[in-house]
C-alpha positions as CSV (number, residue, x, y, z in Angstrom):
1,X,-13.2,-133.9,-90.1
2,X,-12.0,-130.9,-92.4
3,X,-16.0,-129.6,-92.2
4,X,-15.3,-129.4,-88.3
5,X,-12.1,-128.1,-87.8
6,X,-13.6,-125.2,-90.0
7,X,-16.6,-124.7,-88.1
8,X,-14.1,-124.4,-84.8
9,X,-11.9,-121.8,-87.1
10,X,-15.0,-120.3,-88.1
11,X,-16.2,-120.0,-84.1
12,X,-13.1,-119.1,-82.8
13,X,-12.5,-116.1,-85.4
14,X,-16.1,-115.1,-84.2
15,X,-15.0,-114.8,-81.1
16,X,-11.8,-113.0,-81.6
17,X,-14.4,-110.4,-83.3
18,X,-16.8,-110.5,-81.4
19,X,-14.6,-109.8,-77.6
20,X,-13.8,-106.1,-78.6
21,X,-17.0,-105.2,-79.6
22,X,-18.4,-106.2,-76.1
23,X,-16.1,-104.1,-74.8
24,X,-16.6,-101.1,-76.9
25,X,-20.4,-101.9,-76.0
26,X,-19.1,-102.1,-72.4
27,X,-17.6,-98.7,-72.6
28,X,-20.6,-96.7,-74.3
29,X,-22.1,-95.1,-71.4
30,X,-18.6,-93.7,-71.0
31,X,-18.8,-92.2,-74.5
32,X,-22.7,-91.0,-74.5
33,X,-21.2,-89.3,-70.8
34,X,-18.5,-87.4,-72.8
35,X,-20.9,-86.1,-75.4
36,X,-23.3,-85.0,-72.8
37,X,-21.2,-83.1,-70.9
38,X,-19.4,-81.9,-74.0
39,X,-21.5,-79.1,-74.5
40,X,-21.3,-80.4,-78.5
41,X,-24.5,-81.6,-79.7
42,X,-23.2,-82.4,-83.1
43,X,-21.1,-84.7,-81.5
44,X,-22.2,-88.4,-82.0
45,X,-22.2,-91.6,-80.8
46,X,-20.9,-93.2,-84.2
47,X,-18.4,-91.0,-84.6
48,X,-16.8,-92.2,-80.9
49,X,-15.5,-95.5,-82.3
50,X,-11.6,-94.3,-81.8
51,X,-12.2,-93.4,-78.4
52,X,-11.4,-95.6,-75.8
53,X,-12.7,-96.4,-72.5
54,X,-11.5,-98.2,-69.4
55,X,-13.0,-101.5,-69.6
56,X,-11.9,-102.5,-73.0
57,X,-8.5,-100.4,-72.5
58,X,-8.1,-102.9,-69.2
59,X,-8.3,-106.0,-71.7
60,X,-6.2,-104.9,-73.9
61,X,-2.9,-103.5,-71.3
62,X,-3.8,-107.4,-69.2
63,X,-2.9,-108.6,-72.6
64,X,-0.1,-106.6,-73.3
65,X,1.8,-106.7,-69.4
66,X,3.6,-110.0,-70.4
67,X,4.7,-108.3,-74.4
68,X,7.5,-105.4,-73.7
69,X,7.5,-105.3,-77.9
70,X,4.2,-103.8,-77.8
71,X,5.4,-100.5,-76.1
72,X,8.8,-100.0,-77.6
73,X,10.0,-97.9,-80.4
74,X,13.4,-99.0,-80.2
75,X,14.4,-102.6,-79.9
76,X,18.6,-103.0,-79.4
77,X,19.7,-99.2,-78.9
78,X,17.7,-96.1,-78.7
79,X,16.3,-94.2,-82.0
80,X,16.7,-97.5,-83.9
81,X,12.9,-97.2,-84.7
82,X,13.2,-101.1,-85.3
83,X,10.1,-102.1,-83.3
84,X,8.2,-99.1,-85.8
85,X,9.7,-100.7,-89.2
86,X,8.8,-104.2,-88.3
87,X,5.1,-103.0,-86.6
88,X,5.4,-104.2,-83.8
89,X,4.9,-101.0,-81.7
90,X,1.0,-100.9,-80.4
91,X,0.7,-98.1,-77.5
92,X,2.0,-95.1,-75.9
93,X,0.3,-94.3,-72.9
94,X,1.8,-91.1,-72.1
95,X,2.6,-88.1,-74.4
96,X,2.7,-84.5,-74.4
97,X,1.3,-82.0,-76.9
98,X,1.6,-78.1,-77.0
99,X,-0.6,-77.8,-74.3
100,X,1.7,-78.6,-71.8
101,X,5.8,-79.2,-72.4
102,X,5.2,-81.1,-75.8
103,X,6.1,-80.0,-79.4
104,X,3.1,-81.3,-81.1
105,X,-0.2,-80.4,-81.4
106,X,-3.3,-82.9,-80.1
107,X,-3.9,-83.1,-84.0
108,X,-0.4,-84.1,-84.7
109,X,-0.5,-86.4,-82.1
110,X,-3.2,-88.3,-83.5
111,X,-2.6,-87.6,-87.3
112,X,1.4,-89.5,-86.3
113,X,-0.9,-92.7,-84.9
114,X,-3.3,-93.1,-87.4
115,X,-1.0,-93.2,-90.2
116,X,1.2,-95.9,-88.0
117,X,-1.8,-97.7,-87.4
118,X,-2.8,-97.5,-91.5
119,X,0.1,-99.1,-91.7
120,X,-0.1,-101.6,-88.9
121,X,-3.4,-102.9,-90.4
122,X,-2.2,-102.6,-94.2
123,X,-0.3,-105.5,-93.4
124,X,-2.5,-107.2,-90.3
125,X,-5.7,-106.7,-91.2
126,X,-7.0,-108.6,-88.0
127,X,-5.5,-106.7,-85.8
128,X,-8.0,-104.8,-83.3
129,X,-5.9,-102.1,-81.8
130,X,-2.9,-101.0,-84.4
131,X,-2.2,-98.5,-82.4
132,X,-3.1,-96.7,-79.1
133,X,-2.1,-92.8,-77.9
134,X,-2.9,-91.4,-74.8
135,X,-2.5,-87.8,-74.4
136,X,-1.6,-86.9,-70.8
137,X,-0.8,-83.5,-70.8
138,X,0.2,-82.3,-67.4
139,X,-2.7,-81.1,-65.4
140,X,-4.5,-80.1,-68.1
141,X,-7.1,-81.8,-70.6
142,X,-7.5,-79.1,-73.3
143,X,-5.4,-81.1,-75.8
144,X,-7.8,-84.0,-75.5
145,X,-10.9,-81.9,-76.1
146,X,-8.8,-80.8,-79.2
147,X,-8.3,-84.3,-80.1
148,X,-11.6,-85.4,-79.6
149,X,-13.0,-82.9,-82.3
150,X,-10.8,-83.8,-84.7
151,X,-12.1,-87.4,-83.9
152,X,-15.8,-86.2,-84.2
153,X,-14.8,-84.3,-87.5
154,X,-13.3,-86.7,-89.2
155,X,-14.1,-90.0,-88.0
156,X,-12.7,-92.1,-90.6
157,X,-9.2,-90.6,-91.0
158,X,-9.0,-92.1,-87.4
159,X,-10.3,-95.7,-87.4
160,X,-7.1,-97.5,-87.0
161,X,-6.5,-95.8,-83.8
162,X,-7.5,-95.2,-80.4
163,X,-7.7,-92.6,-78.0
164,X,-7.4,-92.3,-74.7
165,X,-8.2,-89.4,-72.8
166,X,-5.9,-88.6,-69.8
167,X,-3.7,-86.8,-67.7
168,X,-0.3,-86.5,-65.9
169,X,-0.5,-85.6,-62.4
170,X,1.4,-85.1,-59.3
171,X,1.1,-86.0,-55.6
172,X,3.6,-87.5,-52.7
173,X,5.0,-90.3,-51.5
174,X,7.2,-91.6,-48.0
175,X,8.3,-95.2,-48.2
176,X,10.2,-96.6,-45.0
177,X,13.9,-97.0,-46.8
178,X,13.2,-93.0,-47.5
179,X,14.6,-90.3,-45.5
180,X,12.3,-87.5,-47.0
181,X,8.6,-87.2,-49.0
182,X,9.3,-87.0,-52.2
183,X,7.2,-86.4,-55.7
184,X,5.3,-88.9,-57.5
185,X,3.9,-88.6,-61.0
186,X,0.6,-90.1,-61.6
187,X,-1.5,-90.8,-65.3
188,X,-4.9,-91.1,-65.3
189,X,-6.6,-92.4,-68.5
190,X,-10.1,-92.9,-70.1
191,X,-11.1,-90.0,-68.1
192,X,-14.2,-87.5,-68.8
193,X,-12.0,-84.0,-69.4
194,X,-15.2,-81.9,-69.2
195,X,-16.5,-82.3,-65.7
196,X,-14.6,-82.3,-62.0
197,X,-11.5,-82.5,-61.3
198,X,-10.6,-82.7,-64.2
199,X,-12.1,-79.9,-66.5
200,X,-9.5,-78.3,-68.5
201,X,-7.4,-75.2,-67.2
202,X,-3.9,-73.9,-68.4
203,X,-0.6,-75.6,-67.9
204,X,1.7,-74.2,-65.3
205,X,-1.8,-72.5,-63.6
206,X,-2.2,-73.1,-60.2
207,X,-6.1,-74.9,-60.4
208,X,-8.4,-76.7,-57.8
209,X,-9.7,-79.8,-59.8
210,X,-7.0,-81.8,-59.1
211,X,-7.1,-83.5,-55.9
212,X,-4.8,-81.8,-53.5
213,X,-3.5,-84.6,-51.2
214,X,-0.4,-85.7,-49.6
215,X,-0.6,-89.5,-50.0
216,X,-0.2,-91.5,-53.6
217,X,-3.0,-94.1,-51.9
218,X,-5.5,-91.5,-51.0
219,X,-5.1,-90.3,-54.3
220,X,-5.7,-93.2,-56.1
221,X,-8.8,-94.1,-54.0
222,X,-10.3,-91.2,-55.3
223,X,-9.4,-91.9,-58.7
224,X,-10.9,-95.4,-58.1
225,X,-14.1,-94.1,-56.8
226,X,-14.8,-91.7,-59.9
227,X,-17.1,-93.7,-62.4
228,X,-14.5,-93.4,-65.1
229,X,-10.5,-93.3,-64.5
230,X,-7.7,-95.5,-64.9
231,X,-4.7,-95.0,-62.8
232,X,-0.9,-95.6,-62.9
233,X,2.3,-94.9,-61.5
234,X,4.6,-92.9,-64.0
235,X,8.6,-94.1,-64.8
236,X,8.9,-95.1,-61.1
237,X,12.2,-95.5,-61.2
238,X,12.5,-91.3,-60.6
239,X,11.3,-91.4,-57.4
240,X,14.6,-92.2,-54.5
241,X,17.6,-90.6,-53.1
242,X,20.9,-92.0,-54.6
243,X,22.1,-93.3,-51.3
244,X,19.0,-95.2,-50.7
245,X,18.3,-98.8,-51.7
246,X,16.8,-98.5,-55.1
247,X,15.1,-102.0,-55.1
248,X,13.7,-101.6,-51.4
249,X,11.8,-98.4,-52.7
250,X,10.5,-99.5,-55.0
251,X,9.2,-102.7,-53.5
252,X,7.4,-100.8,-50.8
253,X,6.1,-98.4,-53.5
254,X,4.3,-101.0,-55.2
255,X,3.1,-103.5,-52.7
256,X,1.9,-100.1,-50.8
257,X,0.3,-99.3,-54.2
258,X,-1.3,-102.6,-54.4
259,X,-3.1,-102.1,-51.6
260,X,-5.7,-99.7,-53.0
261,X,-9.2,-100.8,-52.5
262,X,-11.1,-100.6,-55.6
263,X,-12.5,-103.7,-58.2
264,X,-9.7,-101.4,-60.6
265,X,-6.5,-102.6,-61.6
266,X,-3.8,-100.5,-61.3
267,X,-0.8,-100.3,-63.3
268,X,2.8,-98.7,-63.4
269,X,5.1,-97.9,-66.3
270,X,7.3,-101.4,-66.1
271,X,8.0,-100.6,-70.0
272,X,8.9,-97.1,-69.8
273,X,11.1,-96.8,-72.5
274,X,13.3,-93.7,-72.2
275,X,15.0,-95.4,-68.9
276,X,16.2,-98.9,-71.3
277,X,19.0,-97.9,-72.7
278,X,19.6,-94.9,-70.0
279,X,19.8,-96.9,-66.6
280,X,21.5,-100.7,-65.7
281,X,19.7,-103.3,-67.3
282,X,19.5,-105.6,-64.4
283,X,17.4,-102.5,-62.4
284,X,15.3,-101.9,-65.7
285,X,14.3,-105.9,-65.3
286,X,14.1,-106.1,-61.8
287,X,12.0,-102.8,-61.3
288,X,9.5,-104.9,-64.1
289,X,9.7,-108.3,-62.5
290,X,8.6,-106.3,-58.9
291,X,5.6,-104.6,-60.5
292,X,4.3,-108.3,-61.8
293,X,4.9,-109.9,-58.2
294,X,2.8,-107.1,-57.0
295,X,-0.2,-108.1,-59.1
296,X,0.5,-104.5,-61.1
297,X,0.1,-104.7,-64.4
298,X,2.8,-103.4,-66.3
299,X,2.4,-100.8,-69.4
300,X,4.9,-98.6,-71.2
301,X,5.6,-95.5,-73.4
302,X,7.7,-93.1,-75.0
303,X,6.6,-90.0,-72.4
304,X,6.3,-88.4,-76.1
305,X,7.5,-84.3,-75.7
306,X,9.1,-84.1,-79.0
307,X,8.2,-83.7,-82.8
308,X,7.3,-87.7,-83.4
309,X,5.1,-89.9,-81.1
310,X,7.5,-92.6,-81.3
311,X,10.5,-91.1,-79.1
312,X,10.8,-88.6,-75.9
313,X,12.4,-85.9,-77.6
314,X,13.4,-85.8,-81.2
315,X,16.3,-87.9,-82.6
């Protein structure tokens, strides 16, 4: 009996392996793509393990949309930095660096989560993912390609944490319950930043390789019918008038968002952790509890622009 039940332990640890490596595998015509169009030839596949692409990043964020813990910083008031000392913290999906309105450099970025995610593994050394950064500079990728060379250079330094590669952008949306279009923010992740629409240009510089369209749903159909690109609604709780019905907007936001066409998930920021301790609790739940009876998978971050990943701006 004891020879069995290890066998099964023995099976089911392989397949706890075994799962990310198919999707890393899934995931490396995405990364041979990036060093073709890189214009690097040094660059190499090998050295690509701490990027990540959208199939095993879509694994990972299904597996995380039910776990809040995994996304915050903070667990019972802000800049407590408890869910950081007990390690619980595993992604931030959107952060700033220099090259947009952050404080850090790309290389600061990523230095700040692989020495959380040394520690993450120090003291889980199963865990897969100890910690994940995006960098989604506004309408820009050149802090990625910054990133990613540091990556290349230095491979090791970087193996408890992943990359990805995205991008904040901006577009419009009308819902019924409101009286005027307003903004919407959009991230886009596992992207290639070297080729259309979105090769890299300067922050604050009007540019033609974003696509320049007047509907959030258009938007993210052409997202969806790129070969590589994630997308997501950003801190959705920005987008009403105060004398509208906040829980109406929203509702027609998502189920409208929902509705895009594509074998892609799409996702919103359900976690989005500089709104918990800044708006009503009971609209911080409900606005989380809407995304998941919409089918839209919820994710979170710190919308890092600060000194330190871990916050929005510094303590």
């Amino acid at each position: 009996m004891k020879k069995i039940y290890a066998n099964f332990l023995a099976l089911a640890v392989f397949f706890m392996l075994a799962m990310p490596a198919a999707n890393a595998c899934q995931d490396k015509e995405y990364k041979k793509a990036l060093i073709k169009s890189s214009g690097h030839p040094e660059y190499t596949l090998k050295n690509m393990k701490s990027i990540i692409g959208e199939k095993e990043l879509a694994k990972v964020l299904k597996r995380y949309d039910n776990h809040p813990e995994k996304y915050q910083s903070d667990w019972y008031q802000g800049h407590d930095m408890e869910g950081v000392k007990h390690l619980t913290y595993r992604a931030g999906l959107h952060s700033h660096t220099v090259f947009s309105d952050g404080s850090l450099t790309p290389t600061e970025t990523i230095d700040q989560a692989a020495e959380y995610g040394n520690k993450v593994k120090a003291k889980h050394p199963f865990e897969k993912y100890p910690m994940i950064i995006a960098i989604t500079d506004h309408f820009t990728t050149k802090g990625t390609l910054e990133a990613i060379d540091a990556i290349q250079k230095n491979p090791e330094k970087y193996k408890n944490m992943k990359l990805v590669i995205g991008m904040e952008t901006e577009v419009f949306v009308k819902t019924p319950s409101q009286r005027e279009e307003r903004p919407l923010h959009m991230l886009v992740w596992c992207i290639n930043p070297y080729q259309w629409p979105f090769k890299q240009t300067d922050y604050g510089e009007p540019s033609d390789n974003i696509f320049h369209v007047d509907s959030y749903i258009e938007y993210a159909n052409r997202i969806n019918q790129l070969k590589y690109g994630l997308v997501s609604i950003a801190h959705p709780l920005r987008y009403f008038d105060h004398d509208e019905t906040i829980d109406a907007v929203i509702d027609e936001m998502f189920s409208t968002f929902k509705s895009v066409e594509s074998g892609k998930q799409v996702y919103t920021e359900g976690y989005y952790q500089p709104y918990r301790f800044d708006v009503d609790k009971d609209l911080y739940d409900r606005t989380a509890e809407n995304a998941k009876k919409n089918g839209i998978i919820r994710t979170g971050s710190q919308d890092t622009h600060g000194r330190t990943i871990f916050h929005m701006h510094n303590p």
